[in-house]
C-alpha positions in Angstrom: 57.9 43.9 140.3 60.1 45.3 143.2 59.2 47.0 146.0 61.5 50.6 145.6 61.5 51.1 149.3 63.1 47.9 149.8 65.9 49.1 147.4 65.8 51.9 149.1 66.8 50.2 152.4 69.2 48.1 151.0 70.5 48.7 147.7 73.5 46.1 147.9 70.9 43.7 148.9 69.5 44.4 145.5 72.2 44.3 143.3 73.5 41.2 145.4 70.8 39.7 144.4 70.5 40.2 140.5 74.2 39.5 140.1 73.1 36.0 141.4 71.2 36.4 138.2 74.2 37.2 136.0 73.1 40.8 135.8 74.8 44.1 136.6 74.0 46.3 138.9 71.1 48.4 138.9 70.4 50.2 142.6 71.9 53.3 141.3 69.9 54.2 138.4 66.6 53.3 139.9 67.5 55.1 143.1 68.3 58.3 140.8 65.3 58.0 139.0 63.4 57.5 142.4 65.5 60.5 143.9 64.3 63.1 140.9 60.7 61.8 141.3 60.4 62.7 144.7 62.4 65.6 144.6 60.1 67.2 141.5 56.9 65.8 144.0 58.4 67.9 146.9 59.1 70.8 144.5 55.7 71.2 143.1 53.9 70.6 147.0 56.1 73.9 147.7 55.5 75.7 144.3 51.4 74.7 145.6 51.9 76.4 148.4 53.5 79.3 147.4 50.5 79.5 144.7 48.1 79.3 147.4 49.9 82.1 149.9 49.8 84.7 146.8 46.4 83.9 145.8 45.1 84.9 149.2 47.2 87.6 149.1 45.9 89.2 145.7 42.4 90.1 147.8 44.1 92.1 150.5 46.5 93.7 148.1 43.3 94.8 145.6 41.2 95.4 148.7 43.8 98.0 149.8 44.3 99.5 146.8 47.9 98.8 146.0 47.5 98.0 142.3 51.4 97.5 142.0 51.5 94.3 144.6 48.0 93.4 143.2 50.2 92.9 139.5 53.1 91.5 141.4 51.0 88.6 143.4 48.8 87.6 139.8 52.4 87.1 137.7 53.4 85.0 140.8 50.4 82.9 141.1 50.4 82.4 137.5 54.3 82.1 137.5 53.7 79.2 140.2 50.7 77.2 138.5 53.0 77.4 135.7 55.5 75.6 137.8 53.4 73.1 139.3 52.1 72.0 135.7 56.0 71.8 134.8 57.4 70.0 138.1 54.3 67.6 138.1 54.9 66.6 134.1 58.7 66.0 135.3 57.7 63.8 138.7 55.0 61.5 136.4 57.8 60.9 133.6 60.2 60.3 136.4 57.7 58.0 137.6 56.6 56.5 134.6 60.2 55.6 133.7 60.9 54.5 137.0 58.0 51.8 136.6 59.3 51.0 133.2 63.0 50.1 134.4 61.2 48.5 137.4 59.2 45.8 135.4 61.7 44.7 132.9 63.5 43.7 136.8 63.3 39.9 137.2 62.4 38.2 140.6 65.3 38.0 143.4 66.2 34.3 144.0 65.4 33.2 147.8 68.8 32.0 149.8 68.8 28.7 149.3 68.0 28.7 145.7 71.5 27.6 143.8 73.5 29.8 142.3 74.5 28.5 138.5 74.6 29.9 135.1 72.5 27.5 133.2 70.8 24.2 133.7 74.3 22.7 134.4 73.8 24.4 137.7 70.6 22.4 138.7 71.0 20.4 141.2 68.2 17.1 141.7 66.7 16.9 144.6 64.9 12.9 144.4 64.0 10.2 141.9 61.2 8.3 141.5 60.5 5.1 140.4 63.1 3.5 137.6 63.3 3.6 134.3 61.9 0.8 132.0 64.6 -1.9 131.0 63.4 -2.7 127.4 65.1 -5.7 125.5 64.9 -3.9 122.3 65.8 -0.6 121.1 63.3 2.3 122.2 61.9 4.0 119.5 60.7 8.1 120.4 57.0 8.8 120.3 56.1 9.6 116.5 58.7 6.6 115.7 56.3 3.8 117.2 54.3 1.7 115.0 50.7 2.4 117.3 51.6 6.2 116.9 52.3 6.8 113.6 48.9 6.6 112.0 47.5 8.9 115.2 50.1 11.7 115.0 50.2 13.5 111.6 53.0 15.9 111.3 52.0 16.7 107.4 48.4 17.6 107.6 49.4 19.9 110.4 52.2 21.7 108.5 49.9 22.0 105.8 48.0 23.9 107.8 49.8 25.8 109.9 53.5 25.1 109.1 55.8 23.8 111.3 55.9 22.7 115.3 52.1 21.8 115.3 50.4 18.4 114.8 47.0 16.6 114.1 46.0 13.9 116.7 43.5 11.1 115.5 42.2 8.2 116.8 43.7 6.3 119.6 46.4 8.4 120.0 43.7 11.9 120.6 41.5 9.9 122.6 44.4 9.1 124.7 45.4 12.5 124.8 41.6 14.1 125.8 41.5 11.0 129.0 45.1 12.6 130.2 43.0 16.0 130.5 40.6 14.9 132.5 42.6 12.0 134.6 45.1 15.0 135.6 41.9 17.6 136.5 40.1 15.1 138.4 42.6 14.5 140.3 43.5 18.0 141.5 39.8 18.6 141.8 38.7 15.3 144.0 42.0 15.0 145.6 44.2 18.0 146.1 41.4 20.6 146.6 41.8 22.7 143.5 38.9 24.3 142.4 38.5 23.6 138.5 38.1 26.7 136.5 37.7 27.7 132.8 39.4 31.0 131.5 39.4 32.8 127.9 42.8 31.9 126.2 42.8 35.8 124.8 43.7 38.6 127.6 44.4 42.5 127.8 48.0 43.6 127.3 47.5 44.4 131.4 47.1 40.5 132.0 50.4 39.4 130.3 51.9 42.2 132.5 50.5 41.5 135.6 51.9 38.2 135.5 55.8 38.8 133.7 54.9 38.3 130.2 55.1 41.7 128.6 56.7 44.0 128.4 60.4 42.2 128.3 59.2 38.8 126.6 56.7 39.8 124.1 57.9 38.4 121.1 57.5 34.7 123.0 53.4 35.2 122.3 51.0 36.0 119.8 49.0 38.6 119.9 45.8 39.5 117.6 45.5 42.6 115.1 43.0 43.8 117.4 45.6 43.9 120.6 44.3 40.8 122.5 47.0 38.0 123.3 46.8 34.5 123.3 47.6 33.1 126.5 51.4 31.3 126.5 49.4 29.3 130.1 46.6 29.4 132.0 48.8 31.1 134.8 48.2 34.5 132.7 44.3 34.0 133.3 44.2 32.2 136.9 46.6 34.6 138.9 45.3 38.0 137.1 41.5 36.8 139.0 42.4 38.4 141.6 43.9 41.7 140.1 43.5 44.7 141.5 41.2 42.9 144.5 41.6 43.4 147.8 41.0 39.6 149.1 39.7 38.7 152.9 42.0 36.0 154.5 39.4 33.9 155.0 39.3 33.5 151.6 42.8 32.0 151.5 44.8 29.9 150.3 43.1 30.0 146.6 44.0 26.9 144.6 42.7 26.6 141.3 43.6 24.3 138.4 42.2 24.9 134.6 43.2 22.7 131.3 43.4 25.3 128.3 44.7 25.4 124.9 48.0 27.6 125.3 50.4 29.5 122.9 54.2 30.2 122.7 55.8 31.2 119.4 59.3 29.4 120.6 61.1 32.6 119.6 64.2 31.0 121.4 63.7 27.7 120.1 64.9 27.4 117.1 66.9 24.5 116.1 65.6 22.9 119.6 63.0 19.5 119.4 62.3 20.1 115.6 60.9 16.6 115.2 58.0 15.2 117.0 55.6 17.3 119.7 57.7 18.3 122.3 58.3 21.7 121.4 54.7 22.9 119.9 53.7 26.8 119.2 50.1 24.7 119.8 49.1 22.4 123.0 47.6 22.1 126.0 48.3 21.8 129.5 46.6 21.5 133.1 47.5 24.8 135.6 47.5 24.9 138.9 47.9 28.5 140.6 47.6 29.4 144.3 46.9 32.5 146.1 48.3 32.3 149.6 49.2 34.3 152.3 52.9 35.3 152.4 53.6 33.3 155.7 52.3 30.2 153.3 53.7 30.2 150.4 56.7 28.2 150.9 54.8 25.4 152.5 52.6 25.9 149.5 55.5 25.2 146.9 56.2 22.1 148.1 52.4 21.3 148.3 52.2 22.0 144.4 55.2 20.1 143.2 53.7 17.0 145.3 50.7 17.6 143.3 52.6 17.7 140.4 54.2 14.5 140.7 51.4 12.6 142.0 50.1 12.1 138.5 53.5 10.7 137.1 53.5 8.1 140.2 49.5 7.5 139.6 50.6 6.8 135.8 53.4 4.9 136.9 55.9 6.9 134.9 59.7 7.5 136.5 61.0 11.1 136.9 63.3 13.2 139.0 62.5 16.4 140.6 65.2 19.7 140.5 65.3 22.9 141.8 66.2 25.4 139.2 69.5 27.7 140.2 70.0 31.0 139.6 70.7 31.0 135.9 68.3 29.1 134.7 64.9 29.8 136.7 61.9 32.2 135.3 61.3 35.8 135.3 59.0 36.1 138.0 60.1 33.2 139.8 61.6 33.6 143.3 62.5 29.5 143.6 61.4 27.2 141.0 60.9 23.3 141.0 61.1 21.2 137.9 59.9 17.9 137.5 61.4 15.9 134.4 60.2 12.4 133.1 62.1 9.9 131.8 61.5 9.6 128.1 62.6 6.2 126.6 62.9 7.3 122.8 65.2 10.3 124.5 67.0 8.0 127.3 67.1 10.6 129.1 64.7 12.8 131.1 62.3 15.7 130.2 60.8 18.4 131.7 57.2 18.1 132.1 56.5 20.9 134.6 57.8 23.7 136.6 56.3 24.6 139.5 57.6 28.3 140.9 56.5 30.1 144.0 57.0 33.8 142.9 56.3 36.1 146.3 54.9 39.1 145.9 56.6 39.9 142.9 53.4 39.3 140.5 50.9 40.4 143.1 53.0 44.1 143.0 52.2 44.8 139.0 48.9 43.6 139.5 47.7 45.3 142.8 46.6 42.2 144.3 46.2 42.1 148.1 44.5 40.7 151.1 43.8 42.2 154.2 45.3 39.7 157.5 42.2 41.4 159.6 39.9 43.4 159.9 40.3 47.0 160.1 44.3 46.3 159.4 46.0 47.7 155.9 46.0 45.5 153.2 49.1 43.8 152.4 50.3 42.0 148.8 49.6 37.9 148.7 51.9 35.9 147.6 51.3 33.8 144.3 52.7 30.6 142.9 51.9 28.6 139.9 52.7 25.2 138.0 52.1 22.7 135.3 49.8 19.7 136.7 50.9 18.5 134.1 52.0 19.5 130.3 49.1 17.3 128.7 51.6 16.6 125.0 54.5 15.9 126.9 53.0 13.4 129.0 51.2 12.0 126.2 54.7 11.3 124.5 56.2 9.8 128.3 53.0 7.4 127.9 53.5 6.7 124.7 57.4 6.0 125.0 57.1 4.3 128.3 54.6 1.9 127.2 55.8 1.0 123.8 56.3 -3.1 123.3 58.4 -4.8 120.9 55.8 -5.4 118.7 54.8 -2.0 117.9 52.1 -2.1 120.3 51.6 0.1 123.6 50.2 -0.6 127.0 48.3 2.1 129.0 48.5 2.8 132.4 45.8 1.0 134.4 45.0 4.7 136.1 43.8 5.6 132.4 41.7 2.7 131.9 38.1 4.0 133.4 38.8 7.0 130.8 39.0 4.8 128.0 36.0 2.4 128.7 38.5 -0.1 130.2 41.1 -0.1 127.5 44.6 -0.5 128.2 46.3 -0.8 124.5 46.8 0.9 121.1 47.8 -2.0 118.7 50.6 -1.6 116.1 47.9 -0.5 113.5 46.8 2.2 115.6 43.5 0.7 117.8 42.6 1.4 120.8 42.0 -2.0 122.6 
């Protein structure tokens, strides 16, 4: 959320920035808004205080027996209570209305962020490792013989209709050593501190960190109010809600693997076959809490996090940042990280890793204090995919495949899989 002083300060600053965003202006009306707030505030602190003067003044006048000023003074005080109720209603819907317009606001972009409509305007910041040069024509994920009897697209609509799947086998013991490959190695070698969160949160949760209220119809949400988490971001940056955190106790870097849940409202039409696009799956988050002066440094710490699993899996990909057009609500600056996908010859995003400022820290009241005895101040929160657990089960899948049918594992997965390294065309794991 914005800080209204800052618009305040610099209102072509602010509209600057969200026509980098392909929106219109908006200082004008939040500034009017703010303006009739404080003026109804001011208002009622005088109509207070004038309510205070003649309530003194009713003892004197009844003390020296001038009954008409004694009338006169209660209709004032009773006049000017009625006015403070009345200005005070008008400042808290002011207010309230304020805050409305105010969250529906996405993040500014930083400067060097590139300015673009779409993901056309992307621009690729380094490749790693090259593609596989196959002497026979790639097949996608659910096409491949060792697949096929693993990944069940019709027992899965039966039971839940489209854009989910039941894993078996090979292929769902493949998918479970991903898991823990990706949070062992955030845990034993990039310092994240493993956590496990509920996948259902308060309406304040999805707020806190951009969901609600402008993208509601991308989640579910239960008949009795609670939502199902679209990522573990929701759960891992609203810990410290409302908290006023000691520096000490920064940077926070946490990392939890959780079911998550997005109804693809904007989807549609998009990856209808296979399990790229799911309203079901599961991915590894990483979130950190930093201090603002860090959180730069910290972006680039994340994404090199990020991509250490694709290198440890041997898997090619490019990394992008995101211009203006085409990065996340919340996000100030946003890194993505595609893999190249075989089936697809072409690459896929497999995370986003986004450094947000203090824009989620502002709806949820989270702060630190930079020393003792000084005021508290808002941290600075980022988060990202370490990885999406589906999606780099299909870029194993793909990248392995063989001729034959078969498909070869990455030796990093082998001690997950009691030392196997292949699913065979009829669907072992060997």
């Amino acid at each position: 959320m914005h800080d209204i002083r800052a618009i305040r300060d610099d209102p072509a600053a602010f509209d600057a920035a969200l026509a980098r965003r392909g929106l219109g202006p908006r200082a004008a009306e939040l500034l009017g808004l703010d303006d009739a707030r404080r003026a109804a505030i001011l208002a009622a602190e005088t109509a207070q205080a004038e309510q205070n003067r003649a309530a003194k003044a009713v003892g004197a006048a009844k003390a020296a027996g001038d009954a008409a000023e004694f009338e006169r003074l209660r209709a004032l005080v009773a006049q000017k209570k009625a006015d403070v109720g009345a200005l005070a209603e008008e400042a808290r819907m002011a207010d309230a209305r304020l805050r409305e317009l105010l969250l529906e606001i996405p993040n500014s972009p930083l400067a060097d962020v590139p300015d673009g409509v779409d993901e056309a305007g992307n621009v690729e910041l380094r490749r790693h490792g090259t593609p596989p040069v196959l002497d026979f024509a790639p097949k996608e994920h659910f096409e491949i013989a060792a697949v096929r009897a693993g990944m069940d697209f019709g027992a899965a609509a039966r039971l839940s209709g489209a854009r989910f799947v039941v894993l078996r086998g090979a292929v769902a013991r493949l998918h479970r050593a991903l898991a823990q490959f990706m949070l062992d190695m955030h845990t034993e070698e990039n310092g994240l501190v493993e956590m496990i969160t509920p996948v259902l949160v308060r309406d304040e949760a999805m707020l806190g960190t951009g969901q609600l209220p402008k993208f509601a119809e991308d989640s579910y949400q239960t008949t009795n109010g609670w939502w199902l988490i679209p990522t573990a971001e929701v759960t891992l940056t609203n810990i410290v809600a409302g908290e006023v955190v000691d520096a000490g106790a920064l940077p926070m870097r946490m990392v939890a693997h959780t079911q998550c849940f997005r109804s693809e409202a904007g989807s549609a039409g998009r990856d209808t076959t296979g399990m790229l696009r799911q309203h079901q799956f599961e991915k590894v988050e990483m979130v950190s809490i930093v201090a603002p002066e860090d959180s730069l440094t910290e972006h680039e710490r994340m994404t090199s996090c990020a991509e250490g699993i694709l290198q440890r899996l041997g898997l090619a990909y490019r990394t992008l940042v995101l211009c203006t057009g085409d990065m996340g609500f919340g996000a100030q600056k946003t890194h993505d990280i595609e893999v190249w996908l075989p089936g697809q010859d072409t690459y896929r995003e497999i995370s986003s890793v986004s450094v947000c400022g203090d824009f989620q820290a502002r709806r949820m009241n989270a702060r630190y204090r930079p020393a003792e005895g000084e005021k508290p101040a808002f941290v600075h929160t980022l988060n990202g995919s370490g990885l999406a657990v589906g999606r780099c089960l299909i870029a194993v899948l793909e990248n392995g495949q063989q001729a034959d049918g078969s498909v070869v594992l990455p030796e990093a997965l082998r001690p997950y899989l009691r030392g196997r390294g292949m699913i065979t065309p009829a669907g072992d794991l060997v």
